[in-house]
C-alpha positions, 0 to 999 in steps of 0.5 A: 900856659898852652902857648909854653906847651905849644912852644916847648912841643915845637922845640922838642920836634925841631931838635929831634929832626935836628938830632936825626939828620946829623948825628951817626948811628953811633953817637945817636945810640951813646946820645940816647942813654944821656937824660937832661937831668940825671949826669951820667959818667963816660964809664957807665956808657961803655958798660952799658953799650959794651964798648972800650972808653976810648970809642965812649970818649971820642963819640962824647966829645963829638956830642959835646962840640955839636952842642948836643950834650954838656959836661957836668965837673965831677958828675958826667954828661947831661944833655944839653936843653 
């Protein structure tokens, strides 16, 4: 079990240093609103960052085609694990 722990720790370090070095400002702030297990919708994300849908949408798709989150069908975006 302590070798899961261990391996899972690693993992989250790695994609933490991963996700520092080669994301923007920008898309680390829209990123960070995002859970793993809880879809949040584009128009949530500009209500909360007070910014227009298209900046929210662009920055999404960044995230999205860097694999760092995933659209859920009708649910919004969750990242991806």
């Amino acid at each position: 079990m302590s070798l899961g722990i261990t391996y899972k720790e690693e993992e989250k370090e790695k994609f933490q240093t991963k996700t520092a070095e080669h994301i923007s400002a920008e898309e680390k702030e829209v990123y960070d609103l995002i859970e793993a297990d809880t879809p949040v919708q584009a128009e949530a994300l500009c209500r909360k960052l007070h910014k227009e849908i298209q900046e929210v949408q662009y920055i999404l798709s960044l995230l999205e085609l860097s694999g760092y989150i995933v659209k859920v069908p009708q649910a919004g975006y969750i990242r991806e694990s």
